[in-house]
C-alpha positions, 0 to 999 in steps of 0.5 A, spaced: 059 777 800 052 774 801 049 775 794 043 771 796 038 777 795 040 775 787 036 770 787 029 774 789 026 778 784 023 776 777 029 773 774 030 768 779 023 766 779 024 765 771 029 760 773 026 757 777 021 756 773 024 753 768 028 748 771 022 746 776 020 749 781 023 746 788 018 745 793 019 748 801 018 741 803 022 737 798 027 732 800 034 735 798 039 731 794 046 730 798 052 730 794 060 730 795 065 733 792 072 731 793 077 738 792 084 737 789 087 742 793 085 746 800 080 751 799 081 757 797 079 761 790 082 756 784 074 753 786 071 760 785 065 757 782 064 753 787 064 757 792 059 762 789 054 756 787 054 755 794 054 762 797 048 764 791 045 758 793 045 755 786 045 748 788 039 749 793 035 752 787 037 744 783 035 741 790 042 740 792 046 739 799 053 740 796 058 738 801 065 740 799 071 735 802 078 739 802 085 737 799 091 738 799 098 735 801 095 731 807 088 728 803 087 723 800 087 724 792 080 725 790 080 719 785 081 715 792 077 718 795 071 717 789 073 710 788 071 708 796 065 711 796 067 717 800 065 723 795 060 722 789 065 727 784 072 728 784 077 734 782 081 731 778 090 732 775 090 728 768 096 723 769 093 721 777 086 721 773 088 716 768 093 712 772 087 711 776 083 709 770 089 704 768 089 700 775 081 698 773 077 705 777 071 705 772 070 713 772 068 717 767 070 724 766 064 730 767 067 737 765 073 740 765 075 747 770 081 750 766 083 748 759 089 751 759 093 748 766 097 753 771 103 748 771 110 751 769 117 753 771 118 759 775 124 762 773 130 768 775 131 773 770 139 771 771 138 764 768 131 765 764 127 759 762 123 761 757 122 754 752 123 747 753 130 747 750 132 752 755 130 746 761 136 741 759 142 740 763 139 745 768 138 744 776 131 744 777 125 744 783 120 740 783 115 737 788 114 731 787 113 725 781 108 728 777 111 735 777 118 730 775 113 727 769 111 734 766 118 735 766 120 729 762 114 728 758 114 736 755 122 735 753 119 728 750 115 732 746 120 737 744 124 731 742 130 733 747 134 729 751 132 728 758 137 730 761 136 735 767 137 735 774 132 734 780 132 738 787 126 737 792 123 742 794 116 744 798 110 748 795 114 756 797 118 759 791 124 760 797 129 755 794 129 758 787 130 765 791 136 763 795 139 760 788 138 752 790 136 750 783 135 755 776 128 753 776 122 751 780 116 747 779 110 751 780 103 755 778 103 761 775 096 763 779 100 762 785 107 762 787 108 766 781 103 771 784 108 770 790 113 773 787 109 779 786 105 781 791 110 778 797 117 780 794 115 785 789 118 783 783 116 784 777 113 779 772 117 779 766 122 782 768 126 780 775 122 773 774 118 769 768 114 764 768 113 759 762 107 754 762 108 747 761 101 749 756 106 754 752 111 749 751 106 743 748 104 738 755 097 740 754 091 737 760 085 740 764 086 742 770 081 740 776 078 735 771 071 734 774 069 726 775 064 720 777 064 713 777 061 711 771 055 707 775 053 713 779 052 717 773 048 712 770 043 712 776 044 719 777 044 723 771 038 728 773 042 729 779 049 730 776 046 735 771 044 740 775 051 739 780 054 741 773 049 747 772 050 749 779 057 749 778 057 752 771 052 758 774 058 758 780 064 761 775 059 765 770 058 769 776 065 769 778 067 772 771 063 777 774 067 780 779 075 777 781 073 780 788 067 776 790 069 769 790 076 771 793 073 774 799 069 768 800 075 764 800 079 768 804 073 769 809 069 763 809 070 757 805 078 757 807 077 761 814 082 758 817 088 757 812 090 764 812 089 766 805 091 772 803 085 777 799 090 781 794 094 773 793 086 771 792 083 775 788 090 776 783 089 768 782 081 769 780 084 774 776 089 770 771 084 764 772 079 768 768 084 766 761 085 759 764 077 758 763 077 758 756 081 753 752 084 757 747 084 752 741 076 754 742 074 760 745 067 760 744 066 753 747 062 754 753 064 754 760 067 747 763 066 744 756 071 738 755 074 737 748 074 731 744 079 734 739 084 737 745 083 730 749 084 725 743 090 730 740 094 734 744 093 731 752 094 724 749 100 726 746 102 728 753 100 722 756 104 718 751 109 722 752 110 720 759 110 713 758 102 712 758 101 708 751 096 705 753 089 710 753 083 708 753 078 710 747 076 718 748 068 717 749 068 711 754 073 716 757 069 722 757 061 723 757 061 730 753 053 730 753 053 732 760 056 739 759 051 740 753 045 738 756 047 743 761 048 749 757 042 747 753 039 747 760 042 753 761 040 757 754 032 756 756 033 761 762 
């Protein structure tokens, strides 16, 4: 659980060195991050640069201000100055670019999105093809959006029905509808742990990504002003985090327990839910078009190709060029930092 005796020893004073060292008496920097979600193990990396005290080593008070269905999205919250960076969903992010919010974004999490359609072996859906004409479950307008938006890409008509549903997978148990909106590290692991049902078999899980509606999923973003006026201090956030998630891939267990036990205390989190999540969260980290890509590291290509397309699918035509979207030398300055170790 405490792994900071990591940071004693040679290796640690290596690095230190390397990055400068940090003075007993320094002024530490204070910076807000403003999640997406509750806080549980979809932020591993987070949670183990702040257990590891990686942030502290760049001078770094990091304060982590949670989500969920009754926060503020992040891109609110950045843009009134309550955080300096946000965890951003890809359309929110460019609806909020769109409305005037000069953000930039930094890196991203997860370049394979979690995002699909739970489904029962009675009724599979497998494809895009396999949605039209069927009553499906769905959260809100930005599940709706993903929905219409792949079966535009797949040149289908959107013809489908819409049924509310919460964030439990129990509707499509009791047959409600013959698909559910939901995330294959969540209530897909629901189904598994809590129902023993098997994956595959009694249930499938087809990703939004699968079926050609590509984005990054906890995007990570500024205002583009504090990234001018803060560049030194935005990088060694990044290369805190980025340290926070090689780490994780280390060890599924670790960053679930400090979910669990720590960081979400008090949500009632499940440790074997945690740690199969941070399990199949390990593949979500690598964009599959680019494997070798380093951690975090958005991609040009992906973004101007596919997730545009997924933008323009859902009625966004007007996008804003790729590179005063995104900085992508952020990331690389990182892993440069990060190769001097």
């Amino acid at each position: 659980m405490h792994r900071r005796t990591l940071l004693q020893g040679a290796g640690a004073a290596a690095f230190a060195g390397s990055m400068g060292p940090i003075s007993a008496h320094a002024q530490m920097t204070t910076v807000r991050v403003a999640l997406g979600w509750i806080n549980n193990v979809e932020y591993a990396g987070m949670w183990l640069a702040l257990e590891n005290g990686y942030f502290k080593e760049e001078g770094l008070e990091v304060k982590t201000l949670p989500g969920g269905p009754n926060a503020p999205p992040p891109p609110v919250t950045v843009a009134s100055g309550g955080a300096e960076f946000g965890f951003g969903t890809w359309l929110p992010y460019l609806d909020a670019v769109a409305r005037g919010n000069d953000f930039v974004l930094l890196a991203g999490t997860f370049p394979v999105s979690p995002l699909g359609i739970l489904s029962l072996a009675a009724k599979p859906i497998r494809s895009a093809a396999d949605m039209v004409g069927k009553k499906i479950l769905a959260q809100g307008p930005n599940e709706r959006t993903a929905i219409d938006a792949t079966l535009a890409l797949n040149k289908l008509p959107k013809t489908w029905e819409f049924v509310p549903a919460g964030f439990s997978p129990e509707p499509l148990l009791s047959k409600a509808g013959d698909g559910y909106t939901a995330y294959g590290t969540n209530q897909a692991v629901t189904l598994e742990l809590k129902m023993n049902m098997v994956r595959d078999k009694d249930f499938f899980f087809t990703s939004f990504d699968s079926m050609g509606f590509k984005s990054y999923a906890n995007l990570v973003f500024c205002t583009r002003a504090y990234l001018q006026a803060n560049r030194p201090t935005v990088v060694k956030f990044l290369r805190g985090l980025t340290r926070g998630w090689i780490e994780d891939l280390k060890d599924p267990a670790v960053a679930a327990r400090l979910a669990v036990s720590k960081y979400g205390a008090d949500l009632g989190l499940d440790l074997k839910q945690q740690t199969r999540q941070n399990e199949l969260q390990f593949a979500m980290l690598k964009n599959p078009a680019k494997p070798d890509q380093p951690l975090l590291v958005l991609d040009r290509d992906t973004i101007a190709g596919p997730m545009y397309d997924a933008a323009r699918a859902s009625g966004r035509d007007k996008l804003p060029d790729v590179d005063k979207l995104a900085d992508f030398s952020v990331m690389q300055e990182v892993h440069d930092s990060l190769k001097k170790k």
